[in-house]
N, CA, C and O atoms as a GROMACS GRO file, in nm:
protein
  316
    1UNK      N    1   0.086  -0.116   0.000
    1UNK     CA    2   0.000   0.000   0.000
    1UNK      C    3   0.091   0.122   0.000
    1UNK      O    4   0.182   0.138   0.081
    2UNK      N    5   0.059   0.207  -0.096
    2UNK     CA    6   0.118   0.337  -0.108
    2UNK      C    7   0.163   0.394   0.012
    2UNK      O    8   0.089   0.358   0.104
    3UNK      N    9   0.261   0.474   0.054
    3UNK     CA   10   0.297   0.555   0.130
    3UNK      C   11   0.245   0.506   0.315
    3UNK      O   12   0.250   0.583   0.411
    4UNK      N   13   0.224   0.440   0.316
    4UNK     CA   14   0.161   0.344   0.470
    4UNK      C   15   0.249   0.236   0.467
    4UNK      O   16   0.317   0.200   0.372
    5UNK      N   17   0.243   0.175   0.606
    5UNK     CA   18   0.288   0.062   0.707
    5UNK      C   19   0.430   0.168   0.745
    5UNK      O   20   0.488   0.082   0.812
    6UNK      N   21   0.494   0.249   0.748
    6UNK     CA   22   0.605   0.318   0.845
    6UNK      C   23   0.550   0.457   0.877
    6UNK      O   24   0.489   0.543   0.814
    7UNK      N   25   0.618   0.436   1.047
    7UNK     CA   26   0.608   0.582   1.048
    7UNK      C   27   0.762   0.628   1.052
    7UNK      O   28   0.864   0.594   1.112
    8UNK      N   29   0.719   0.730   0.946
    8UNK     CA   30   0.842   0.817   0.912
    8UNK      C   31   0.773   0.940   0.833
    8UNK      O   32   0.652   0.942   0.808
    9UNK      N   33   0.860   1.038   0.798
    9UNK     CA   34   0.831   1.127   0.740
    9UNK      C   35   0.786   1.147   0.591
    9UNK      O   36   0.857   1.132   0.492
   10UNK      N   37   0.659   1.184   0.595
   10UNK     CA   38   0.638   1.166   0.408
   10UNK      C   39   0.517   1.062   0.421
   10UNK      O   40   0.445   1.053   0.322
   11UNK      N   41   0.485   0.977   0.540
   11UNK     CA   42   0.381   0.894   0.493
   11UNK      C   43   0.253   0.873   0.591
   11UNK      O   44   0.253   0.918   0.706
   12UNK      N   45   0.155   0.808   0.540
   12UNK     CA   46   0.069   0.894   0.645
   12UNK      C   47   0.032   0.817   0.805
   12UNK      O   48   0.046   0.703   0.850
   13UNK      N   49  -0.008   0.912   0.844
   13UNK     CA   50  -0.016   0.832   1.008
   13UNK      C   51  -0.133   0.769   1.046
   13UNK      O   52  -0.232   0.829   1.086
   14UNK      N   53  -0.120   0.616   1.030
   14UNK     CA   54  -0.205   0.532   1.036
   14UNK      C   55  -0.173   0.412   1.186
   14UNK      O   56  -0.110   0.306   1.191
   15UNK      N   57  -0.248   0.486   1.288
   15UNK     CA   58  -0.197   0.406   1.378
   15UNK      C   59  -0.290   0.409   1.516
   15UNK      O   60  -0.373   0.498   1.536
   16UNK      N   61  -0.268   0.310   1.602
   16UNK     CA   62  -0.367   0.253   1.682
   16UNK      C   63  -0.319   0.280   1.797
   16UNK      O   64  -0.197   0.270   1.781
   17UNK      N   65  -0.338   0.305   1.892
   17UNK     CA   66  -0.318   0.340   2.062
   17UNK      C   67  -0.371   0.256   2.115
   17UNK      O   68  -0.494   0.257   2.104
   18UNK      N   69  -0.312   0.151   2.193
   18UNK     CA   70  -0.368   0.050   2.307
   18UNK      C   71  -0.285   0.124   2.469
   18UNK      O   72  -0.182   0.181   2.505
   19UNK      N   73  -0.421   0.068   2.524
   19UNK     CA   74  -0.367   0.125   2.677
   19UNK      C   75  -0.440  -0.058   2.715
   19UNK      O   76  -0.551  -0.112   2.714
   20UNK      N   77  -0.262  -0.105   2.752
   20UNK     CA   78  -0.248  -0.255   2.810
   20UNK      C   79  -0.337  -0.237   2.980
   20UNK      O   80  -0.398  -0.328   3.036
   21UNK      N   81  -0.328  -0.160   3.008
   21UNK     CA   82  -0.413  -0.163   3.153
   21UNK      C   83  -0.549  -0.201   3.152
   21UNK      O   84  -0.606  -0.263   3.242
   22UNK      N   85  -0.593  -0.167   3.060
   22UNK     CA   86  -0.751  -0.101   3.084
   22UNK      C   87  -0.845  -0.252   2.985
   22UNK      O   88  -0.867  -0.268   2.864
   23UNK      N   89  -0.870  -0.316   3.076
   23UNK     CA   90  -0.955  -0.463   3.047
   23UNK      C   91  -1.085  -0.426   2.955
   23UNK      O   92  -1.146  -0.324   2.986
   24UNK      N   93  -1.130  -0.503   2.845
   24UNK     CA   94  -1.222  -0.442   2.764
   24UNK      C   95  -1.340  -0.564   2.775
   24UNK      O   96  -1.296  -0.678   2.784
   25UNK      N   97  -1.442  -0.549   2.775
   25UNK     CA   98  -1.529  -0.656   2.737
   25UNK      C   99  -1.638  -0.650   2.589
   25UNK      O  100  -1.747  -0.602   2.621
   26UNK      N  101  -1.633  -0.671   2.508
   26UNK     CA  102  -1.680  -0.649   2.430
   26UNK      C  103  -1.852  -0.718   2.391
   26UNK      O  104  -1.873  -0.834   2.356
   27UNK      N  105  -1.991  -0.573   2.417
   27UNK     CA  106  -2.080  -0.623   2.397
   27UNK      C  107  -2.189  -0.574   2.280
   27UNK      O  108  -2.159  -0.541   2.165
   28UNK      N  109  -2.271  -0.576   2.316
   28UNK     CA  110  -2.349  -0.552   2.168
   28UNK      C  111  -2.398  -0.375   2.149
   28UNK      O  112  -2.450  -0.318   2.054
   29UNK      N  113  -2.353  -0.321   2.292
   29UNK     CA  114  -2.378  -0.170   2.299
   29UNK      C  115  -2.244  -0.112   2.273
   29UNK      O  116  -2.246   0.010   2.258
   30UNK      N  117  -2.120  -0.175   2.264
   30UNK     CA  118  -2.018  -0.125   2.217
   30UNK      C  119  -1.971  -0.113   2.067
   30UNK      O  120  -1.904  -0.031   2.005
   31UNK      N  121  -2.045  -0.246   2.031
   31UNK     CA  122  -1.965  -0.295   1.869
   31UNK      C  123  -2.042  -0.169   1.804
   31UNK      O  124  -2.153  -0.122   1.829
   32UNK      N  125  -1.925  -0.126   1.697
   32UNK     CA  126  -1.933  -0.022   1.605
   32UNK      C  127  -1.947  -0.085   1.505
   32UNK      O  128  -2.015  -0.005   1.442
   33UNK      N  129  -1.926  -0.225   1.399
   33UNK     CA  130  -1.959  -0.274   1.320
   33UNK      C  131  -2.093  -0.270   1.268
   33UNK      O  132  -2.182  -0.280   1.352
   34UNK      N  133  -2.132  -0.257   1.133
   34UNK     CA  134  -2.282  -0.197   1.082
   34UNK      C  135  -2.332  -0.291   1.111
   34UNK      O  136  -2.452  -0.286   1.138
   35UNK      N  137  -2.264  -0.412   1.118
   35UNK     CA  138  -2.379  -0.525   1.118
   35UNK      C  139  -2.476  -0.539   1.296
   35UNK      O  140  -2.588  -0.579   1.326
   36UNK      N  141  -2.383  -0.492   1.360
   36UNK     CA  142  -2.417  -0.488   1.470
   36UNK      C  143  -2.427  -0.580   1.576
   36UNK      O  144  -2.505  -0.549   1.666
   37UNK      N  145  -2.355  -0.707   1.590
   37UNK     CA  146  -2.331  -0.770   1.657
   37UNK      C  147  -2.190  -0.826   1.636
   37UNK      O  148  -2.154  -0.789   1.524
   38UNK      N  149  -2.080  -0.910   1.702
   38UNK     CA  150  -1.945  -0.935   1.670
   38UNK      C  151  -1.979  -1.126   1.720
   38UNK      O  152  -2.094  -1.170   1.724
   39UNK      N  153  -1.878  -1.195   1.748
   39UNK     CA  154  -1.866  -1.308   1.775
   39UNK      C  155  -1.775  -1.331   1.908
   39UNK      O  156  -1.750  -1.429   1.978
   40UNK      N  157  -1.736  -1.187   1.911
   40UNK     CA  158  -1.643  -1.214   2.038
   40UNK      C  159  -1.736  -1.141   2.160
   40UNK      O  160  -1.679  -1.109   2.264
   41UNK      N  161  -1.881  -1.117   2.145
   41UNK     CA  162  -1.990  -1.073   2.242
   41UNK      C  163  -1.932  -1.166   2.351
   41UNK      O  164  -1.892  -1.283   2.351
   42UNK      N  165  -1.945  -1.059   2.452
   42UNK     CA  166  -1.908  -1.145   2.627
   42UNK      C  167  -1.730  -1.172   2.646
   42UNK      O  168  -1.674  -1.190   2.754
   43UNK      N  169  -1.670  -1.169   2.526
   43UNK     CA  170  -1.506  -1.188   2.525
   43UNK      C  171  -1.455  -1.070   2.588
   43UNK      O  172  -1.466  -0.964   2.528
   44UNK      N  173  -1.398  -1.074   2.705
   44UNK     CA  174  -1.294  -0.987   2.796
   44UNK      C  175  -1.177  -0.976   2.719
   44UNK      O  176  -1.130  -1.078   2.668
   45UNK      N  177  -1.129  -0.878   2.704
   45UNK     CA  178  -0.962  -0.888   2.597
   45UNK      C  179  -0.906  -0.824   2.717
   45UNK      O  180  -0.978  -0.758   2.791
   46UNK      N  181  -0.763  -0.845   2.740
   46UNK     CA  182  -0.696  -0.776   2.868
   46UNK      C  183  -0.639  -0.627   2.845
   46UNK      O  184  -0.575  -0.544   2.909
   47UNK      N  185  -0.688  -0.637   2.739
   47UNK     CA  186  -0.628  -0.489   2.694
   47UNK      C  187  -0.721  -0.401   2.620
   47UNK      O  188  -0.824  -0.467   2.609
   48UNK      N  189  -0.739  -0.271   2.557
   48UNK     CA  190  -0.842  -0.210   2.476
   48UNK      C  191  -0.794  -0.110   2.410
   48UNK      O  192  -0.678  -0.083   2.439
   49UNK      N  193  -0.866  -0.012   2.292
   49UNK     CA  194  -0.802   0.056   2.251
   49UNK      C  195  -0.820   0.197   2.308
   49UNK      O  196  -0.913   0.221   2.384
   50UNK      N  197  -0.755   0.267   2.282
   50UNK     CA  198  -0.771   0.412   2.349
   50UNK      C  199  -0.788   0.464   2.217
   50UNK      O  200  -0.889   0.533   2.228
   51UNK      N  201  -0.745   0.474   2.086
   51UNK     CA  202  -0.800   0.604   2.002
   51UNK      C  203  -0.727   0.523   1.866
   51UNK      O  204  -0.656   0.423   1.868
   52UNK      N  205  -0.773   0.606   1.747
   52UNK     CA  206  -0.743   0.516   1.640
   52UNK      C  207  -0.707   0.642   1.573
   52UNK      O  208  -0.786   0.735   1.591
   53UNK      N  209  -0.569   0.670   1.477
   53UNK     CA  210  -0.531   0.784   1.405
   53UNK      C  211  -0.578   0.712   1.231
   53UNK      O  212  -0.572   0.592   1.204
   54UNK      N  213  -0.604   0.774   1.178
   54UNK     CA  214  -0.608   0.740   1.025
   54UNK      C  215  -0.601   0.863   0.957
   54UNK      O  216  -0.683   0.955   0.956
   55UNK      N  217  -0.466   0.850   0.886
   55UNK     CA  218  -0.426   0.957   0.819
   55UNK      C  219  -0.385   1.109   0.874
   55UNK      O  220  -0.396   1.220   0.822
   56UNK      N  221  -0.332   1.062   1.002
   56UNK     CA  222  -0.308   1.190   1.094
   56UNK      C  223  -0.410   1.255   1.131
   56UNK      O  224  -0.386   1.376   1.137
   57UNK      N  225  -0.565   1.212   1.173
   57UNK     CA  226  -0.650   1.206   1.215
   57UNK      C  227  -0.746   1.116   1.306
   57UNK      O  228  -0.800   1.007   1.285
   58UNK      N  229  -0.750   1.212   1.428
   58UNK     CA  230  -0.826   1.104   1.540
   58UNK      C  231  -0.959   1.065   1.497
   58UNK      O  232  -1.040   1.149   1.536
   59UNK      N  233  -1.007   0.981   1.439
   59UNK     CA  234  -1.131   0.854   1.386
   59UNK      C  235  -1.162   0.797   1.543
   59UNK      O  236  -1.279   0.768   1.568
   60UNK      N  237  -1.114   0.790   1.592
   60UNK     CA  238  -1.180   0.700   1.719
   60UNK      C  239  -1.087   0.717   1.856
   60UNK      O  240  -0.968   0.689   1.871
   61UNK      N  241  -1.206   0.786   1.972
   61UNK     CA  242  -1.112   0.850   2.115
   61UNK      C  243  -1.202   0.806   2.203
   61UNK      O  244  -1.320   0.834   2.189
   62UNK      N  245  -1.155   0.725   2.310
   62UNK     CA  246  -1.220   0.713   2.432
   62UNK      C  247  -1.395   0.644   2.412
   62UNK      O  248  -1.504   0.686   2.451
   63UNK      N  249  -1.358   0.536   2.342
   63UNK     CA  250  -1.454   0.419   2.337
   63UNK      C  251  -1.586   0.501   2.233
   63UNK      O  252  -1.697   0.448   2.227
   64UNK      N  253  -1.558   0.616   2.166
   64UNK     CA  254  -1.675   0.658   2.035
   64UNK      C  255  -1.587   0.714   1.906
   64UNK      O  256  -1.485   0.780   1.891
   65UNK      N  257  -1.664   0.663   1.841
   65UNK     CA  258  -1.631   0.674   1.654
   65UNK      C  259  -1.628   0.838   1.617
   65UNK      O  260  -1.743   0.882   1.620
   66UNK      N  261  -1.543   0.923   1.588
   66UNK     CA  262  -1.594   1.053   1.503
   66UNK      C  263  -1.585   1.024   1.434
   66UNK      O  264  -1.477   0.979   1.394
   67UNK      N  265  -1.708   1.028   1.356
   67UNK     CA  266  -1.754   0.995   1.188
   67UNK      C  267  -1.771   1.131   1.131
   67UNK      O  268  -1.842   1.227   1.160
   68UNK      N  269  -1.665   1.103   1.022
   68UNK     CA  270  -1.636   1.212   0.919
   68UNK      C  271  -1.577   1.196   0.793
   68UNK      O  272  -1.460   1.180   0.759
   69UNK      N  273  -1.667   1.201   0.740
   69UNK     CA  274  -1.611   1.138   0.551
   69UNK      C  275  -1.542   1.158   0.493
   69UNK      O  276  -1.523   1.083   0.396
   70UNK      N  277  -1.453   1.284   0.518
   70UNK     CA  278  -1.354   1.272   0.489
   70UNK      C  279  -1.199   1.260   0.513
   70UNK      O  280  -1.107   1.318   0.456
   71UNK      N  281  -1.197   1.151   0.633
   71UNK     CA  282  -1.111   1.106   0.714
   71UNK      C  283  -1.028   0.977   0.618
   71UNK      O  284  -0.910   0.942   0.616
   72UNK      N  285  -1.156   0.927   0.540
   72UNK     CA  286  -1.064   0.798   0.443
   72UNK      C  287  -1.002   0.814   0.288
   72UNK      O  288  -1.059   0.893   0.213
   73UNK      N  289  -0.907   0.754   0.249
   73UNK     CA  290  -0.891   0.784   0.120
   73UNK      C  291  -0.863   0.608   0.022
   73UNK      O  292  -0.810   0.509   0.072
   74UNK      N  293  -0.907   0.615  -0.092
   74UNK     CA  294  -0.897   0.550  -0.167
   74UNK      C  295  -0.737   0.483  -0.149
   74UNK      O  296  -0.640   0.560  -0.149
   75UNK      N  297  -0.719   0.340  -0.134
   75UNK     CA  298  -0.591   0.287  -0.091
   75UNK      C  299  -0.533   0.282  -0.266
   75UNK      O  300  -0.607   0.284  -0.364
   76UNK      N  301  -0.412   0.276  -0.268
   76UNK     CA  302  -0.313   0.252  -0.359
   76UNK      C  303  -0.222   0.174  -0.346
   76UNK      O  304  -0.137   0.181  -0.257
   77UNK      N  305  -0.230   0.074  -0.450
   77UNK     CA  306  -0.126  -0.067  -0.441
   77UNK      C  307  -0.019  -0.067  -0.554
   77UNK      O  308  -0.043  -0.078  -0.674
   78UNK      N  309   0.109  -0.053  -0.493
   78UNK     CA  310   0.199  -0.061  -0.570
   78UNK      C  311   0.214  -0.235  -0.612
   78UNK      O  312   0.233  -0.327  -0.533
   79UNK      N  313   0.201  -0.243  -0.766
   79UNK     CA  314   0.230  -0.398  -0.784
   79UNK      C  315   0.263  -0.386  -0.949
   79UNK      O  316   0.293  -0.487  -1.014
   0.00000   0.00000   0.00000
C-alpha cells in the first residue's frame, strides 16, 4: 500500500493506541460494526483501545467513533 505501514516522514499516520491496563469486554452496545453484533460478544480482551489515528487524524477517542467522511482515502497498491 502506497505511502503506509512506516512511520516516518512523508507517509501517512495510520496508527492505533492500546492502553495494556484497561480490560475491555466487548458487547453488543459497544460494537461499532454496521452489522451490529461481533462473535467475540461477552469476550474480555486484557487490553483495549484508546484512540485510532487514520491519516493523521483522530477517527476513534475514548470508546466513540468521530464519523467524518472525509477522514478515508482511496488505498493505492503498488504492484
Amino acid at each position: 500500500v502506497a505511502e503506509r505501514g512506516f512511520v516516518r516522514e512523508g507517509y501517512f499516520a495510520d496508527l492505533t493506541i492500546i492502553d495494556f491496563d484497561k480490560p475491555y469486554t466487548v458487547s453488543k452496545e459497544n460494537v461499532l460494526y454496521k452489522c451490529g453484533w461481533s462473535p467475540f460478544e461477552g469476550y474480555q480482551f486484557r487490553s483495549s483501545i484508546a484512540a485510532t489515528i487514520l491519516n493523521g487524524q483522530v477517527v476513534y477517542e475514548n470508546g466513540a467513533a468521530i464519523n467524518d467522511p472525509f477522514f478515508g482515502q482511496q488505498l493505492a497498491f503498488d504492484r
